[in-house]
C-alpha positions, -999 to 999 in steps of 0.1 A, spaced: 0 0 0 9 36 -6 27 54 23 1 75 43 -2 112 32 -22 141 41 -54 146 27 -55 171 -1 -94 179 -8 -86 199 -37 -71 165 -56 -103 151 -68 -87 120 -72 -66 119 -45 -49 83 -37 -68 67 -66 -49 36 -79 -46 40 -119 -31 14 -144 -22 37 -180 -13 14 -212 11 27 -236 25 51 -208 59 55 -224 51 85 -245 25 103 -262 -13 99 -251 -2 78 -222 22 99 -207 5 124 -209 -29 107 -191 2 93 -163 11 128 -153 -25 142 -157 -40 118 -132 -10 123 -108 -17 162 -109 -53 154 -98 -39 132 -69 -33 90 -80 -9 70 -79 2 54 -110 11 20 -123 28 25 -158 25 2 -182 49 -4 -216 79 -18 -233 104 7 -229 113 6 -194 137 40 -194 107 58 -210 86 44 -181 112 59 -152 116 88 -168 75 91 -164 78 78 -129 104 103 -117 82 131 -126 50 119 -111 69 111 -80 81 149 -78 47 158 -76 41 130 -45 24 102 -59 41 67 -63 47 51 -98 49 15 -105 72 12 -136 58 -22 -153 76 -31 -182 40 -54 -199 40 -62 -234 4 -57 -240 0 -81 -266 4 -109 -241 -23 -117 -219 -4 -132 -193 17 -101 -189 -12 -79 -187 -26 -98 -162 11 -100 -143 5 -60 -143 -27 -61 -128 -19 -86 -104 12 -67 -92 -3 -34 -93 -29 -51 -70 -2 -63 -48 14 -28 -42 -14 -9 -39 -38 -26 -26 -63 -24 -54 -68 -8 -86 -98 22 -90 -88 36 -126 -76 17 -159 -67 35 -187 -65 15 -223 -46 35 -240 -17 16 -261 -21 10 -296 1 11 -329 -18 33 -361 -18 2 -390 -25 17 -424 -28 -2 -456 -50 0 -486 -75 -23 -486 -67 -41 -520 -33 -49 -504 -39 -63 -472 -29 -93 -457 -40 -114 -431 -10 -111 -413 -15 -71 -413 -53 -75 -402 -40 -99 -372 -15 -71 -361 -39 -45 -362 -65 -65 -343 -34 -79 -316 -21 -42 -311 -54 -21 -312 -84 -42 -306 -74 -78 -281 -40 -54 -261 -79 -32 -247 -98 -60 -241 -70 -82 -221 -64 -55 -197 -101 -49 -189 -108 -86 -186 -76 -90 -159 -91 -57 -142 -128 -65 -144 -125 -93 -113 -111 -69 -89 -132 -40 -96 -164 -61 -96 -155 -73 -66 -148 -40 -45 -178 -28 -63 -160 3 -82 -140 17 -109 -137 36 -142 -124 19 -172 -114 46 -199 -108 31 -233 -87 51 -260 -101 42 -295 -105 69 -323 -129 86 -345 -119 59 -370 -135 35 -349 -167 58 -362 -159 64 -392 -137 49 -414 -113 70 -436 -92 55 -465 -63 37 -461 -71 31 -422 -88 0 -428 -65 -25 -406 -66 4 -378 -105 13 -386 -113 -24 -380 -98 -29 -348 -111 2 -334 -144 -6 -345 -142 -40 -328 -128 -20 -295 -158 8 -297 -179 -15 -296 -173 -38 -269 -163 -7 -247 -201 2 -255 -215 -32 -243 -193 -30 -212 -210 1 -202 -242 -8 -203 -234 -42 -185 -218 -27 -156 -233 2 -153 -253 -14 -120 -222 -31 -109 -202 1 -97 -184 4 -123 -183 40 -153 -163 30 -187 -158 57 -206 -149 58 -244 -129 84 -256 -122 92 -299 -94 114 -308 -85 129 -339 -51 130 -353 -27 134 -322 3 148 -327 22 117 -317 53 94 -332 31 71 -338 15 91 -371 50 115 -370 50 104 -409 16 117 -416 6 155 -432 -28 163 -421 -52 190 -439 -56 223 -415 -93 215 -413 -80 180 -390 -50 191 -379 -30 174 -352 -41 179 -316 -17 177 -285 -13 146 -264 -25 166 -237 -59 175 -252 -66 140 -251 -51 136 -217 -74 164 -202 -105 147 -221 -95 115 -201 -94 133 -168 -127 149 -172 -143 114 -185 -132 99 -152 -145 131 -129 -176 135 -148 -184 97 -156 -187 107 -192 -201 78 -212 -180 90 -242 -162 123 -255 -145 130 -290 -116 150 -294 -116 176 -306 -154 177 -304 -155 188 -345 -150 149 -346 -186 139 -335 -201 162 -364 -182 142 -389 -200 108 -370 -230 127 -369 -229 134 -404 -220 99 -416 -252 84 -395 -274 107 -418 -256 103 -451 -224 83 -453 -225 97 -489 -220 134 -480 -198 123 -448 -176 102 -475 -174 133 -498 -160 155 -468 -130 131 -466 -125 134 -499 -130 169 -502 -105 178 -480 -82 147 -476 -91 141 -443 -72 107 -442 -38 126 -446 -14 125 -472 27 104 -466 49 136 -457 73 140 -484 109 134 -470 144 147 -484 162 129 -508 
């Protein structure tokens, strides 16, 4: 368990236990240092473990604890080795944030099944295996928020994305059935849909102005105020939903959008 501290009423989450995916950089770093500011303690999850110390070190200057956890989140039994262990040190485990993921692109006539299974392995089962080794605990103790990082392409498709598109589809949509089922169990899951983020992971990839990239920290700030607000879900930026809302009442019109103005992004042109 976490060494005693004194109360801080004004940190709304204040000695919460959350597990972050994909905290090594981007999105998940940025959701690591977020929830610390608001008061948790954090057990980090990723492959890089000098990316995760370097993320523990500055949530333990602001006086939370960080459990570095070196999972590869493709593995089952490592994921449920982190929530096992995170369960050991703390106590319990309040919070899980879903968050790691790899952007697959590929067009469609070329895909393989080999890129479809790593789409679906990085993006779509890496979610589901760490809410399935988190579920027990927080069914049991009759509380906790499960946020789940997909993206609007798991809305709306655009071109190219299809391996990505599909396995964020897959993940929308169980994250929607979750919240329904255990809504009367204790237990808030939250979706959240970003945009482009300006992350490595899509460093190669010139966006129009009209979907330009956001900051890892938007996202991380949408996360925060999912978990304190129990939002069911929350797109960001919120332009994001429009293009959904659109698609629902013509996928014609919302398809012509994306090809109006390139919204699936263009390979940025490199030196020679």
């Amino acid at each position: 368990m976490p060494a005693a501290m004194p109360k801080d009423t004004s940190l709304p989450l204040q000695d919460k236990v959350a597990i972050v995916t994909g905290a090594s950089s981007g999105i998940g770093r940025a959701t690591a240092i977020a929830l610390a500011h608001k008061g948790a303690h954090l057990a980090l999850a990723a492959r890089r473990a000098n990316l995760l110390e370097e993320v523990a070190g500055e949530i333990q200057s602001y006086g939370r604890q960080a459990l570095v956890m070196p999972t590869g989140i493709r593995n089952p039994s490592q994921v449920k080795a982190l929530v096992e262990c995170t369960i050991r040190h703390f106590g319990r485990v309040d919070i899980l944030v879903a968050n790691a993921g790899v952007y697959v692109r590929s067009p469609a006539q070329e895909i393989t099944a080999e890129i479809i299974e790593n789409a679906m392995q990085a993006n779509f089962y890496a979610g589901v295996y760490a809410i399935l080794a988190v579920l027990p605990s927080m069914l049991a103790q009759r509380s906790g928020q499960i946020v789940v990082v997909t993206s609007v392409d798991g809305r709306k498709g655009m071109p190219l994305d299809a391996p990505y598109a599909s396995a964020k589809f897959a993940l929308t949509g169980f994250a929607e059935v979750l919240r329904q089922e255990v809504r009367d169990k204790g237990i808030y899951v939250s979706t959240i849909l970003p945009g482009r983020v300006d992350t490595p992971m899509i460093d190669g990839l010139r966006v129009p102005r009209v979907s330009a990239k956001i900051p890892a920290q938007a996202v991380a700030e949408a996360i925060v105020k999912a978990i304190l607000k129990r939002k069911p879900e929350m797109f960001v930026p919120s332009s994001g939903r429009l293009l959904v809302f659109v698609n629902t009442l013509s996928p014609r019109l919302a398809d012509w959008f994306v090809r109006r103005f390139r919204l699936e992004g263009q390979p940025e042109e490199r030196p020679q």
